[in-house]
N, CA, C and O atoms as CSV, one atom per row, in Angstrom:
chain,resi,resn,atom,element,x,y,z
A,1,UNK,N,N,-0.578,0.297,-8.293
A,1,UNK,CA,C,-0.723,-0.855,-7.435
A,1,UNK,C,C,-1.956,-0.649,-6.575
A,1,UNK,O,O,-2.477,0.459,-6.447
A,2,UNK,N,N,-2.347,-1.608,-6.067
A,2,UNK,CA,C,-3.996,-1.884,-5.668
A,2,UNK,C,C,-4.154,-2.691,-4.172
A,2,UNK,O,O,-3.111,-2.920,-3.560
A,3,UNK,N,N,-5.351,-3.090,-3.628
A,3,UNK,CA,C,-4.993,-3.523,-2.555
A,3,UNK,C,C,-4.944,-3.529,-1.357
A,3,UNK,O,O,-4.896,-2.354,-0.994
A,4,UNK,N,N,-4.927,-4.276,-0.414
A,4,UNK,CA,C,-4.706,-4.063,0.950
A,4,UNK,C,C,-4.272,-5.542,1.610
A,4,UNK,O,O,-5.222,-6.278,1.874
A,5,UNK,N,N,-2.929,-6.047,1.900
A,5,UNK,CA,C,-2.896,-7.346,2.863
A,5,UNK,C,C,-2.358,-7.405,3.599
A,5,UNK,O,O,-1.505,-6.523,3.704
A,6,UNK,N,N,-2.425,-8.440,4.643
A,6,UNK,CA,C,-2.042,-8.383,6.002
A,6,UNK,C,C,-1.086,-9.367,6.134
A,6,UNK,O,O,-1.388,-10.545,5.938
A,7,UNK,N,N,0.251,-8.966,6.501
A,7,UNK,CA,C,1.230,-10.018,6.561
A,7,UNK,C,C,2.404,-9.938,8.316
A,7,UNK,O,O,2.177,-9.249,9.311
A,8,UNK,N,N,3.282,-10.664,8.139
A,8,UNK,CA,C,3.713,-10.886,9.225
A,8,UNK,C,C,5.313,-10.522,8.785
A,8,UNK,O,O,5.631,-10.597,7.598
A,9,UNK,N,N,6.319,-10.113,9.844
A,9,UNK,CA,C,7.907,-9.762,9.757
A,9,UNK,C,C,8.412,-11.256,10.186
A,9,UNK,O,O,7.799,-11.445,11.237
A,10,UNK,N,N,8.804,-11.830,10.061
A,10,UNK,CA,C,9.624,-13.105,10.533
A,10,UNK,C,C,10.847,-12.292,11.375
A,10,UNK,O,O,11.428,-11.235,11.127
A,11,UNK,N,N,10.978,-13.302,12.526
A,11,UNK,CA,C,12.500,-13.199,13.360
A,11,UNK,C,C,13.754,-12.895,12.983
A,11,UNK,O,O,14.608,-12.537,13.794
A,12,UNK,N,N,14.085,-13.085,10.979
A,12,UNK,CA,C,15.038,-12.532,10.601
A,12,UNK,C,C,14.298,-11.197,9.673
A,12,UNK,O,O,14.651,-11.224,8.494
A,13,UNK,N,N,13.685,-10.466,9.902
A,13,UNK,CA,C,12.887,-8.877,9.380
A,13,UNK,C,C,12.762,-9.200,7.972
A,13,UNK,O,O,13.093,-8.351,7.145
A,14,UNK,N,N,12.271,-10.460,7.564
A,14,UNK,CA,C,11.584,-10.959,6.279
A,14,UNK,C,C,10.052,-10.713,6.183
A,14,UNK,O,O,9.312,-10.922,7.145
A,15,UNK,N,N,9.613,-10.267,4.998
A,15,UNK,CA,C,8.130,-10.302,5.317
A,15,UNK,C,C,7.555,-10.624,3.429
A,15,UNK,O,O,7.827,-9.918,2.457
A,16,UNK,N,N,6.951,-11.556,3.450
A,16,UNK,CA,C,6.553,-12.272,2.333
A,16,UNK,C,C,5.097,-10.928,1.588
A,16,UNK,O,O,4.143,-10.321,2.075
A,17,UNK,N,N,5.827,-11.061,0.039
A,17,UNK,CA,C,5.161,-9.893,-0.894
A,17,UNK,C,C,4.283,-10.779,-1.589
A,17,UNK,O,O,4.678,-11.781,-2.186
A,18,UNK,N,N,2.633,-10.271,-1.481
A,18,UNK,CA,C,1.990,-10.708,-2.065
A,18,UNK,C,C,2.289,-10.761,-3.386
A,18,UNK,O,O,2.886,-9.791,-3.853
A,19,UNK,N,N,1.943,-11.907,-4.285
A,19,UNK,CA,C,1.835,-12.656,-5.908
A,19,UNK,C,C,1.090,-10.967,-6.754
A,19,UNK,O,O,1.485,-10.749,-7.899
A,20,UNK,N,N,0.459,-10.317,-6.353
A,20,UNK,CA,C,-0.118,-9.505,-7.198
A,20,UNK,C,C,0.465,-8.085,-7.468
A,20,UNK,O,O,0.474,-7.347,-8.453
A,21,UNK,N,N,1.123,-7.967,-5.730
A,21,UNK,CA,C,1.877,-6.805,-6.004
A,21,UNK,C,C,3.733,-7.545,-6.785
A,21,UNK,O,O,4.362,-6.985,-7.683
A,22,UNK,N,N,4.112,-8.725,-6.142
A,22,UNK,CA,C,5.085,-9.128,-6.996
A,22,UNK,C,C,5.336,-8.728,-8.594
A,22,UNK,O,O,6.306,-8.311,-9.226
A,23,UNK,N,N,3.987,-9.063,-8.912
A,23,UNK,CA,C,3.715,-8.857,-10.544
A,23,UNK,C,C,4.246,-7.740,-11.330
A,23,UNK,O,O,4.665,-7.627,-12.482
A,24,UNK,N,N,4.061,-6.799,-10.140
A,24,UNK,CA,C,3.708,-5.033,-10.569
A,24,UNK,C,C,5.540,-4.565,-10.469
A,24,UNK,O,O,6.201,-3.770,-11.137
A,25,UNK,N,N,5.877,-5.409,-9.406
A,25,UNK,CA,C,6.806,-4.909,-8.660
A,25,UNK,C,C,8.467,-5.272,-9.584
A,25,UNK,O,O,9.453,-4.546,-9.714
A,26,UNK,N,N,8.200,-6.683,-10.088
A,26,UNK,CA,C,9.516,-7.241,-10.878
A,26,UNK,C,C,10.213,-7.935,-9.652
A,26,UNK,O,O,9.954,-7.903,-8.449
A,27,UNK,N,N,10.975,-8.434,-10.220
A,27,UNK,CA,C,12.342,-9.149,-9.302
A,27,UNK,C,C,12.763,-8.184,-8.450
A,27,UNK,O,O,12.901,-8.527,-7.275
A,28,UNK,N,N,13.072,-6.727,-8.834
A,28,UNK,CA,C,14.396,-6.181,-8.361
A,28,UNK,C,C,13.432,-4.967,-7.729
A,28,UNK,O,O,12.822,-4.589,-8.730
A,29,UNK,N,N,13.126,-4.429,-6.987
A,29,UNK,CA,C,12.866,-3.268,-6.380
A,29,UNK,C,C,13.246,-2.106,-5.719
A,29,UNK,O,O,14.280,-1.750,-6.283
A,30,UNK,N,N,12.938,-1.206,-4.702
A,30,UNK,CA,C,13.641,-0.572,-4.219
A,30,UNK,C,C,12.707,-0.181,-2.627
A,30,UNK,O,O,11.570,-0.100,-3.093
A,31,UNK,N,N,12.616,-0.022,-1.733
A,31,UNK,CA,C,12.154,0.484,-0.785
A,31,UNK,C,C,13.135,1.876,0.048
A,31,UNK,O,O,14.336,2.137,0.098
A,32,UNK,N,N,11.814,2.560,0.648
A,32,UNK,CA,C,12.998,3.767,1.285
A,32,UNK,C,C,11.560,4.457,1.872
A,32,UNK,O,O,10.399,4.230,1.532
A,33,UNK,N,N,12.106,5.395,2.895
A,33,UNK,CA,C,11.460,6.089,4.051
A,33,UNK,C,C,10.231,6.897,3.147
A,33,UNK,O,O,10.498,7.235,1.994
A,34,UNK,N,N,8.876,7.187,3.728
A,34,UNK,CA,C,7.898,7.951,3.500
A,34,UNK,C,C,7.962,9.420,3.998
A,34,UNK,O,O,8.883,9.860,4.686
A,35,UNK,N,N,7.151,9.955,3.682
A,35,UNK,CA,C,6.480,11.221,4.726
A,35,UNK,C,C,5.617,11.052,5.420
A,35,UNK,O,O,5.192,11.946,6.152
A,36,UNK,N,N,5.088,9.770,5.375
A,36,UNK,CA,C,3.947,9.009,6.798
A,36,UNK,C,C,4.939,7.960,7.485
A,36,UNK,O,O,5.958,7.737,6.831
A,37,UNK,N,N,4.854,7.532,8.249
A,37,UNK,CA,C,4.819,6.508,8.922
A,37,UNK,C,C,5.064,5.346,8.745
A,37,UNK,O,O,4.719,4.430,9.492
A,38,UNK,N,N,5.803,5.233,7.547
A,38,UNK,CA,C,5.437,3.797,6.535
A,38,UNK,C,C,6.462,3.725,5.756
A,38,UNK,O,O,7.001,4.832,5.725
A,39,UNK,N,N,6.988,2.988,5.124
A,39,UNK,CA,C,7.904,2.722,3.994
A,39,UNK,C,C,7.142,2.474,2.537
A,39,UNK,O,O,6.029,1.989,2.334
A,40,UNK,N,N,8.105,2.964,1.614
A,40,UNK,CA,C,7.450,2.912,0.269
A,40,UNK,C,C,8.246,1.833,-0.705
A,40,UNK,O,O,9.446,1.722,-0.455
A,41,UNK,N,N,7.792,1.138,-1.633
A,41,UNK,CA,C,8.430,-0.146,-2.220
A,41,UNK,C,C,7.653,0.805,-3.785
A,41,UNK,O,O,6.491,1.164,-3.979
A,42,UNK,N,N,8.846,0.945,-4.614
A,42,UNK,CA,C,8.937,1.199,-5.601
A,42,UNK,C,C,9.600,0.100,-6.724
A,42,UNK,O,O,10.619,-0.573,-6.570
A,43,UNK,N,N,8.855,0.129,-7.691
A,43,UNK,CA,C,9.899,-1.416,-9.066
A,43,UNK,C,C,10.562,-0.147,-9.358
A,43,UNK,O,O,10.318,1.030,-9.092
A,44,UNK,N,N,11.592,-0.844,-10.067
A,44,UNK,CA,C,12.745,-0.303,-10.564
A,44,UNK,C,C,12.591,0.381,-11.506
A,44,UNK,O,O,13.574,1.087,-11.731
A,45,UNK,N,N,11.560,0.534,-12.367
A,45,UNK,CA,C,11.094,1.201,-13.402
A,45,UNK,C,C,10.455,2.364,-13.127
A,45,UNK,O,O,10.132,3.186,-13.985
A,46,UNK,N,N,10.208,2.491,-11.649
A,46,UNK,CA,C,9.611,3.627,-11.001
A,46,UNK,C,C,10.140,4.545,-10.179
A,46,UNK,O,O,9.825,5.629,-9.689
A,47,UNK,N,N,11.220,3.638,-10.170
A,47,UNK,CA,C,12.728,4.425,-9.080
A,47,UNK,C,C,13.671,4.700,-10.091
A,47,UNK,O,O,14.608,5.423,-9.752
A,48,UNK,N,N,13.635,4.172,-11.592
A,48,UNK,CA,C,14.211,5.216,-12.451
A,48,UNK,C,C,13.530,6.504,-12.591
A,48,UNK,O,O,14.098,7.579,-12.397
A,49,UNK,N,N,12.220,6.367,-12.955
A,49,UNK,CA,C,11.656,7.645,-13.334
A,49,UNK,C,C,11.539,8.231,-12.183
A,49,UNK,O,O,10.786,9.205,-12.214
A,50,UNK,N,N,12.146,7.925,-10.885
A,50,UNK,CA,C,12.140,8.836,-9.589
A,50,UNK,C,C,13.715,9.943,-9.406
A,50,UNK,O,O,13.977,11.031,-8.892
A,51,UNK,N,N,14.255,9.157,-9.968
A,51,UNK,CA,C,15.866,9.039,-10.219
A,51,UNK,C,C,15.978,10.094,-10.975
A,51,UNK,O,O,16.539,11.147,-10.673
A,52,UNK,N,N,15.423,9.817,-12.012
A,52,UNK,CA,C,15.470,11.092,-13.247
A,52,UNK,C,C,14.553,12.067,-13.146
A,52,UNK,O,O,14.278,12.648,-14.196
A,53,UNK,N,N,13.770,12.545,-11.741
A,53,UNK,CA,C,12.983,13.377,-11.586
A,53,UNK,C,C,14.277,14.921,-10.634
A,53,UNK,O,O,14.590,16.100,-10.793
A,54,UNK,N,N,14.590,13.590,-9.577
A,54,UNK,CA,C,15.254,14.303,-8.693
A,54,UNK,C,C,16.801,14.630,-9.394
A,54,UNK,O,O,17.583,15.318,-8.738
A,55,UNK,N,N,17.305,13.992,-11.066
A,55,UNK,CA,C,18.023,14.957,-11.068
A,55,UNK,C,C,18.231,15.826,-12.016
A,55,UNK,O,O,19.317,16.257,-12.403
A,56,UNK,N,N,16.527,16.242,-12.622
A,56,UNK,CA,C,16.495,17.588,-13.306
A,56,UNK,C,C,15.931,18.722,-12.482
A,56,UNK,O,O,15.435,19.810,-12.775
A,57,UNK,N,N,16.220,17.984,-11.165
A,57,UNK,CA,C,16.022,19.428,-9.792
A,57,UNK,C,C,17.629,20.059,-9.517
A,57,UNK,O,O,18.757,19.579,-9.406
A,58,UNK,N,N,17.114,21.188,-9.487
A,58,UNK,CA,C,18.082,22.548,-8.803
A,58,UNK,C,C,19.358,21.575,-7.516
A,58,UNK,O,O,18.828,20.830,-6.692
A,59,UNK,N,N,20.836,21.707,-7.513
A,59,UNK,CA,C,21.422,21.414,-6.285
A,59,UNK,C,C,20.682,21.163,-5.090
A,59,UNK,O,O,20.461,20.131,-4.458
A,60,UNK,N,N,20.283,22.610,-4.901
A,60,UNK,CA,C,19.497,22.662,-4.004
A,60,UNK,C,C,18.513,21.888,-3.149
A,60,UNK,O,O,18.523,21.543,-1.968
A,61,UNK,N,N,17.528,21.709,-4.308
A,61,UNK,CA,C,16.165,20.610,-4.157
A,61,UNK,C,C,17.142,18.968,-4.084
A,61,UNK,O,O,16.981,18.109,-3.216
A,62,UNK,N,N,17.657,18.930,-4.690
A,62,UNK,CA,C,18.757,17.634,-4.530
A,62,UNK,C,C,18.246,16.977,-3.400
A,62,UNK,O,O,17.335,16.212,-3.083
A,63,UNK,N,N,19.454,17.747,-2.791
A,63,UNK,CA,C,19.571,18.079,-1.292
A,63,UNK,C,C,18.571,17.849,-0.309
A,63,UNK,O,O,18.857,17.237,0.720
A,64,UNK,N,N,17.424,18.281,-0.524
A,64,UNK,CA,C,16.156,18.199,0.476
A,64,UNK,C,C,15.860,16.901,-0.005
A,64,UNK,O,O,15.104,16.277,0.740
A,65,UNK,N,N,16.277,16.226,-1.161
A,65,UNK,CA,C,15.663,14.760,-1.351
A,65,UNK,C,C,16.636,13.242,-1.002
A,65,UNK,O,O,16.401,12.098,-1.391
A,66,UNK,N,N,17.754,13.736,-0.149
A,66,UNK,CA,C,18.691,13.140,0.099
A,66,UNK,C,C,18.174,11.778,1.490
A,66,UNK,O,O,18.615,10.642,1.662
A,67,UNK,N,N,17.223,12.467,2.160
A,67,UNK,CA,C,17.036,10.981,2.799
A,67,UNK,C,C,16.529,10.084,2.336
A,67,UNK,O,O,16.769,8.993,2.853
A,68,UNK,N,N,15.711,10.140,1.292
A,68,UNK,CA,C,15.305,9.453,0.532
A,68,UNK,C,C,15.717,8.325,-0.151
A,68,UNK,O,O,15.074,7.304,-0.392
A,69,UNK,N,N,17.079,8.669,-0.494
A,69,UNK,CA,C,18.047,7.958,-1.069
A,69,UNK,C,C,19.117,7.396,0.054
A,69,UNK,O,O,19.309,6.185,0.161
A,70,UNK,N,N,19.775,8.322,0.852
A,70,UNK,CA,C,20.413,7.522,2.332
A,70,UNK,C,C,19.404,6.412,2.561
A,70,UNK,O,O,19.866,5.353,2.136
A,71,UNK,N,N,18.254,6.281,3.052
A,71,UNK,CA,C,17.439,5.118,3.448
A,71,UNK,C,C,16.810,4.346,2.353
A,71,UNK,O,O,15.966,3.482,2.589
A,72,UNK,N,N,17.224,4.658,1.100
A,72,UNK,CA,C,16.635,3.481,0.098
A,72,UNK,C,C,17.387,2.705,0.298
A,72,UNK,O,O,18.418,3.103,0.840
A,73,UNK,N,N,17.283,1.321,-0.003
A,73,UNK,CA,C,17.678,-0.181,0.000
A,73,UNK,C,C,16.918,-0.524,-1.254
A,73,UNK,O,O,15.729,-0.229,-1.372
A,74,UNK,N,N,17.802,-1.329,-2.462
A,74,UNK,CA,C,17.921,-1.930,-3.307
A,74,UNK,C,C,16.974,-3.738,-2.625
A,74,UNK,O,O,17.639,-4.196,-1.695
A,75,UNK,N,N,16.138,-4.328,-2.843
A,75,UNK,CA,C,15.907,-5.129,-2.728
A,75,UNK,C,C,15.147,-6.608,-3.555
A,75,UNK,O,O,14.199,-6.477,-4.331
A,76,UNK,N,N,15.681,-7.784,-3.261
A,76,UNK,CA,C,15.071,-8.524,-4.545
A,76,UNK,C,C,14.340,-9.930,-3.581
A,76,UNK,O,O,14.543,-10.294,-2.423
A,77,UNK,N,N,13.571,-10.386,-4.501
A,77,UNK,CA,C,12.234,-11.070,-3.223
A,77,UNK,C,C,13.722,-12.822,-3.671
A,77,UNK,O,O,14.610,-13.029,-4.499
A,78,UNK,N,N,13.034,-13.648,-2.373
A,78,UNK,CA,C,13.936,-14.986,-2.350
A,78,UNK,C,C,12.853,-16.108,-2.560
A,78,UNK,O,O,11.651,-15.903,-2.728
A,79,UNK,N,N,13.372,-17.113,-2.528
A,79,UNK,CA,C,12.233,-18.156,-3.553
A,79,UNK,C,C,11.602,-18.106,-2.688
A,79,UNK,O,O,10.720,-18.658,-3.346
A,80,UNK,N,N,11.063,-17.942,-1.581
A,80,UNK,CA,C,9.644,-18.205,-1.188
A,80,UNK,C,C,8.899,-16.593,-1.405
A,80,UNK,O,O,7.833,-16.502,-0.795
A,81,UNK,N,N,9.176,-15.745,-1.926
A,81,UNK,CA,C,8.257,-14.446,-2.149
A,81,UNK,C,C,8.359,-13.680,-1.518
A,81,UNK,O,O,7.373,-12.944,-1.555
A,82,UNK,N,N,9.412,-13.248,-0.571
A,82,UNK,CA,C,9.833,-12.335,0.511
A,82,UNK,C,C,11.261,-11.805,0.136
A,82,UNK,O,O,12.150,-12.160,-0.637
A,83,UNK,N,N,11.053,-10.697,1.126
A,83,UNK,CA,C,12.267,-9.877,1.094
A,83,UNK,C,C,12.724,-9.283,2.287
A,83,UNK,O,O,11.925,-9.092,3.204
A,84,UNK,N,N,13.934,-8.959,2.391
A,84,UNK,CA,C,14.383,-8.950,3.676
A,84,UNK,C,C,14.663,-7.278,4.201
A,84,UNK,O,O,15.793,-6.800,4.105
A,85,UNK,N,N,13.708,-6.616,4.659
A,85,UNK,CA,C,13.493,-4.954,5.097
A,85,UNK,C,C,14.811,-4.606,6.192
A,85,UNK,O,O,14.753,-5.137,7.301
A,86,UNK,N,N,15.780,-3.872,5.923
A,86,UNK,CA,C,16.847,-3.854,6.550
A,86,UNK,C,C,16.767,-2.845,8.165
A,86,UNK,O,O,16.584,-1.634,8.048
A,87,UNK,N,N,16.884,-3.320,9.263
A,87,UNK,CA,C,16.338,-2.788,10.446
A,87,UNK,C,C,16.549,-1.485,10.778
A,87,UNK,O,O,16.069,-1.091,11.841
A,88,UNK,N,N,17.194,-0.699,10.062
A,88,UNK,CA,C,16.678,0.912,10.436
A,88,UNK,C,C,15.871,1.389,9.742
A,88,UNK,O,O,15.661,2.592,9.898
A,89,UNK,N,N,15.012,0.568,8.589
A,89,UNK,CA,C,14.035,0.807,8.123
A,89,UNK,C,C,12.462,0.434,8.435
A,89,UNK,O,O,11.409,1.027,8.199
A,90,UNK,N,N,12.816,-0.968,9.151
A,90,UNK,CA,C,11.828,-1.216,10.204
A,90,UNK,C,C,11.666,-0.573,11.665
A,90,UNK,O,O,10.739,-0.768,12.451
A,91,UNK,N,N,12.797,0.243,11.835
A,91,UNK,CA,C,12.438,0.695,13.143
A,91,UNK,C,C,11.853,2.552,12.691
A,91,UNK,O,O,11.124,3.343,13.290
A,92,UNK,N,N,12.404,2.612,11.734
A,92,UNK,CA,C,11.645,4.039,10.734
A,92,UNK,C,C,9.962,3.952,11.105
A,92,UNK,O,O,9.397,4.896,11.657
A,93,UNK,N,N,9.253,2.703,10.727
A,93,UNK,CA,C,8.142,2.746,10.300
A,93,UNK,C,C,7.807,2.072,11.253
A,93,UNK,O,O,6.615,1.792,11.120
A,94,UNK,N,N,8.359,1.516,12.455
A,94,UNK,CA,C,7.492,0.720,13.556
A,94,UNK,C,C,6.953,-0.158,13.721
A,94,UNK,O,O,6.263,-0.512,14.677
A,95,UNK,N,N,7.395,-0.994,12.085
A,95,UNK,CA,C,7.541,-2.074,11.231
A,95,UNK,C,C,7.967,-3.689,12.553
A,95,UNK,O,O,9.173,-3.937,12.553
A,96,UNK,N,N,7.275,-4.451,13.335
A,96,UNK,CA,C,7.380,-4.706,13.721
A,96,UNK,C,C,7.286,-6.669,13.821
A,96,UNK,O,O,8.079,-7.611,13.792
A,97,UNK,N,N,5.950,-6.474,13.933
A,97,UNK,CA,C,4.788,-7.702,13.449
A,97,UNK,C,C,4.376,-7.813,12.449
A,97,UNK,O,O,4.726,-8.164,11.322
A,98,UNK,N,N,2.770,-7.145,13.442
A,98,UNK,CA,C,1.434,-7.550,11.720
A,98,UNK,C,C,1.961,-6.313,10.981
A,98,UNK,O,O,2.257,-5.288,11.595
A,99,UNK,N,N,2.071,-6.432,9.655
A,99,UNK,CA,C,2.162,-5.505,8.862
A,99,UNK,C,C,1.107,-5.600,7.530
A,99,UNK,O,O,0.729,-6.511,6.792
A,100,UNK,N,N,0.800,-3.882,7.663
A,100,UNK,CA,C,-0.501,-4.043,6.131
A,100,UNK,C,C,0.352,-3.145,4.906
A,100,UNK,O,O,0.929,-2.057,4.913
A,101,UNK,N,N,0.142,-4.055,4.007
A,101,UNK,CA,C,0.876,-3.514,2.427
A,101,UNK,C,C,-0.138,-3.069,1.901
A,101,UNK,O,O,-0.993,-3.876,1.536
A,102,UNK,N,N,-0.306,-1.924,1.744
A,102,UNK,CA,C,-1.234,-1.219,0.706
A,102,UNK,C,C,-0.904,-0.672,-1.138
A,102,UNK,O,O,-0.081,0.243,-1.141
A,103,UNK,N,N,-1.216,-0.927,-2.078
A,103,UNK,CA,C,-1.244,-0.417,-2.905
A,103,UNK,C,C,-1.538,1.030,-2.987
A,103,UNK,O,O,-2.378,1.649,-2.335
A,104,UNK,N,N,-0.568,1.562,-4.053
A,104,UNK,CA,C,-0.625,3.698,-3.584
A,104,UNK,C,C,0.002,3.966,-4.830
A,104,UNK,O,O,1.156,4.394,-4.802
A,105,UNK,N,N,-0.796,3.714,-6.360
A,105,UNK,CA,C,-0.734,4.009,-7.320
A,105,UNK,C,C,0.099,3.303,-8.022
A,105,UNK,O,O,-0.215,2.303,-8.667
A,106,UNK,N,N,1.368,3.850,-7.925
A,106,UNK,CA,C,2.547,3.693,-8.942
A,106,UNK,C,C,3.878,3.019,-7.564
A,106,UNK,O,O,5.003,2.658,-7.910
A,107,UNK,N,N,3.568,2.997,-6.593
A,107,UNK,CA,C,4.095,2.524,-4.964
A,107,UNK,C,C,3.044,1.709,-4.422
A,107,UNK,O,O,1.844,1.711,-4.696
A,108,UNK,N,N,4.113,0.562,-3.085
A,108,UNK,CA,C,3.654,0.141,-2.179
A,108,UNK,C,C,3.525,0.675,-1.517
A,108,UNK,O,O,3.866,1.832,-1.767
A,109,UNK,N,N,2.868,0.395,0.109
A,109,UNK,CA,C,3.391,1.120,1.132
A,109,UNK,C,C,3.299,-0.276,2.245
A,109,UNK,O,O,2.463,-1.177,2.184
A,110,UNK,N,N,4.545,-0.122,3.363
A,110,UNK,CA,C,4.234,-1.176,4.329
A,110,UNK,C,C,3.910,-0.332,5.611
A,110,UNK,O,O,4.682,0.569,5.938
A,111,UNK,N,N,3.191,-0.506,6.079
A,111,UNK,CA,C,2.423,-0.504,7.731
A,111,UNK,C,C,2.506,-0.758,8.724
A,111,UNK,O,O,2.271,-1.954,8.551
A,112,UNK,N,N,2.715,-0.646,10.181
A,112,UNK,CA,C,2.326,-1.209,10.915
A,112,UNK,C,C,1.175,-1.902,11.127
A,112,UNK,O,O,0.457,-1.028,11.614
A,113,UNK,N,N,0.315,-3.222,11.068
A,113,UNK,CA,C,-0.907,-2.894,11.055
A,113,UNK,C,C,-1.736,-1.877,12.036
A,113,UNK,O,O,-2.798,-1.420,11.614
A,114,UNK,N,N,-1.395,-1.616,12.984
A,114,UNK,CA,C,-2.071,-1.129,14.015
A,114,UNK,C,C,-2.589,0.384,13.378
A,114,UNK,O,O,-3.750,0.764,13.223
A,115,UNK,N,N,-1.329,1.098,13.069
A,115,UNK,CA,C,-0.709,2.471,12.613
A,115,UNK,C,C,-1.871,2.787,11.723
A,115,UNK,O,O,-2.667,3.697,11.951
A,116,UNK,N,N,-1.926,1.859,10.542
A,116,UNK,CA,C,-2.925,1.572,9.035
A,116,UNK,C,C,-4.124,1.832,9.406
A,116,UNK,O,O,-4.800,2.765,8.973
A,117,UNK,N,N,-4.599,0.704,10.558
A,117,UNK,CA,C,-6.094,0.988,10.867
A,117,UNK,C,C,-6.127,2.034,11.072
A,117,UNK,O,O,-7.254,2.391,10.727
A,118,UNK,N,N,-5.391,3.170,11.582
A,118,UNK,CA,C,-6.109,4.477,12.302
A,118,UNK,C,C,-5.915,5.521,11.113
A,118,UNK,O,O,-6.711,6.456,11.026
A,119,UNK,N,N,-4.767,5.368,10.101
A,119,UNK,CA,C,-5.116,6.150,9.110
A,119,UNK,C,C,-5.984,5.638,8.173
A,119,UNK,O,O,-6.750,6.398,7.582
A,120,UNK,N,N,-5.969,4.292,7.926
A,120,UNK,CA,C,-7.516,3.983,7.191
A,120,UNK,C,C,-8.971,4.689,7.774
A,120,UNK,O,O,-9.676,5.450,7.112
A,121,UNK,N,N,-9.194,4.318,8.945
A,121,UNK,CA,C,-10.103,4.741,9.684
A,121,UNK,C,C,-10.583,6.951,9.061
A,121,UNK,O,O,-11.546,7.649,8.744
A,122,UNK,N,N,-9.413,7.017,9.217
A,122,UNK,CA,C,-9.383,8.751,8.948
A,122,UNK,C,C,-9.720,8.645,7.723
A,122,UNK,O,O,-10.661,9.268,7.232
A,123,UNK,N,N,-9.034,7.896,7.140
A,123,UNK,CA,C,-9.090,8.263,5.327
A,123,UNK,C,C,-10.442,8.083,4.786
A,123,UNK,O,O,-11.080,8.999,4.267
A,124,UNK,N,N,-10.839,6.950,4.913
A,124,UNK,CA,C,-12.349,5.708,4.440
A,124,UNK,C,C,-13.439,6.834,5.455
A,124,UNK,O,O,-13.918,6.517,6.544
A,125,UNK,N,N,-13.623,8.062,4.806
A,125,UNK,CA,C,-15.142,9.007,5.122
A,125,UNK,C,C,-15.441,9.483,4.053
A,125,UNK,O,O,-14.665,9.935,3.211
A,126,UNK,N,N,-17.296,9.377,3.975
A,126,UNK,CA,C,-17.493,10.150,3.200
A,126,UNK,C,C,-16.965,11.611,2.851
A,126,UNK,O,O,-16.757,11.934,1.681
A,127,UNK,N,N,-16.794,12.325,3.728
A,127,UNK,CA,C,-16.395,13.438,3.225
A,127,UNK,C,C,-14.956,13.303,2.501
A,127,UNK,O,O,-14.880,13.495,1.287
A,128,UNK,N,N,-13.732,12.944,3.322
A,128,UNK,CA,C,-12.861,12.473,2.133
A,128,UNK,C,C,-12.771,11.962,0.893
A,128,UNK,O,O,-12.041,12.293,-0.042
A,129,UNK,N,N,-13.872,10.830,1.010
A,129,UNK,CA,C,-13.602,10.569,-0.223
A,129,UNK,C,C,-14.360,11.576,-1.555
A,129,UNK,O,O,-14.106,11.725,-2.750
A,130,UNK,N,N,-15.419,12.146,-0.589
A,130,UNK,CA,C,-16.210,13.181,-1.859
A,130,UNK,C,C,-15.180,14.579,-1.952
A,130,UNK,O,O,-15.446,15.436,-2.794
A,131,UNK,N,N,-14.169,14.723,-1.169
A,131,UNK,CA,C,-12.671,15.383,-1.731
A,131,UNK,C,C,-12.268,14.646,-2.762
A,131,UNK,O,O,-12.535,14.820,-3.951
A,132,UNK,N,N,-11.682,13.901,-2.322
A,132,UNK,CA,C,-10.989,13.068,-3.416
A,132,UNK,C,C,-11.942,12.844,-4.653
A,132,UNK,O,O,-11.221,12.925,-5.647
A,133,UNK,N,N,-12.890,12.665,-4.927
A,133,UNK,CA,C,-13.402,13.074,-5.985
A,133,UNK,C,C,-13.549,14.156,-6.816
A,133,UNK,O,O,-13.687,14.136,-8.039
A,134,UNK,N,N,-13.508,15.159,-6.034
A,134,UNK,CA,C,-13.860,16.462,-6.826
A,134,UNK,C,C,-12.497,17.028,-7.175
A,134,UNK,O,O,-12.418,17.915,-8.026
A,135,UNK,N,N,-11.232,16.479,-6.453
A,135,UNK,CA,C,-10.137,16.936,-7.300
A,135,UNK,C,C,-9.740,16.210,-7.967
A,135,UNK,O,O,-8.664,16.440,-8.519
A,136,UNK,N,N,-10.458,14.984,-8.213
A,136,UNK,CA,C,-10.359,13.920,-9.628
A,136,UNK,C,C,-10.927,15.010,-10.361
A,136,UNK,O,O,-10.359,15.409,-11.378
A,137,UNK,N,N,-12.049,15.564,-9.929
A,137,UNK,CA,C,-13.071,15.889,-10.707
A,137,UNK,C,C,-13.889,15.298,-11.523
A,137,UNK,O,O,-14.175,15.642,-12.669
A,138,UNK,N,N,-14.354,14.191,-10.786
A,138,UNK,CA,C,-15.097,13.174,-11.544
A,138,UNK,C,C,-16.563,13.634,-10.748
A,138,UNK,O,O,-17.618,13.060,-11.016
């Protein structure tokens, strides 16, 4: 998934999914807590192969991947192109207002906008990105 847009939470914690990531995404999705700041929106085809990652892991490792799954929410968009982010997941991510949806490969991610700018800001340097190249290794 690809991207960057700027959208709004409505008064009932609805927030309308862009037509392009829709595409990627299917009817039926899944969202659940990050390791940043942010929530992640996975299609269902990606939260199987997440599914079947975490359970050819050890008990153990399970275990360490359990919030993951406590805070996933099953979610499906309503005829106007939105979906409804359930509020301990907006208060997870600080998910408030303006919110920026970024594309993050094979995941969404939703934003605060505010939050976004300052890790965009960090991220979008030359020197990062000439990291990120060289462990492309391109």
């Amino acid at each position: 998934m690809t991207g960057e847009y700027q959208h709004t939470i409505d008064s009932k914690g609805r927030i309308f999914v862009p037509a392009k990531l829709r595409e990627q995404l299917g009817s039926e999705f899944y969202v659940t807590i990050s390791m940043d700041k942010c929530l992640s929106l996975y299609s269902g085809e990606s939260w199987k192969q997440f599914s079947e990652r975490v359970n050819a892991m050890t008990y153990v490792q399970q275990r360490r991947m359990r919030p993951l799954f406590v805070y996933a929410s099953r979610l499906e968009l309503d005829a106007q192109g939105r979906i409804l982010l359930p509020q301990n997941l907006r208060s997870f991510a600080g998910l408030a207002k303006n919110v920026t949806i970024v594309g993050c490969n094979n995941h969404a991610e939703l934003w605060d906008s505010e939050e976004w700018a300052n890790v965009s800001q960090a991220e979008v340097t030359p020197e990062n990105i000439a990291e990120v190249m060289k462990e492309l290794m391109i």
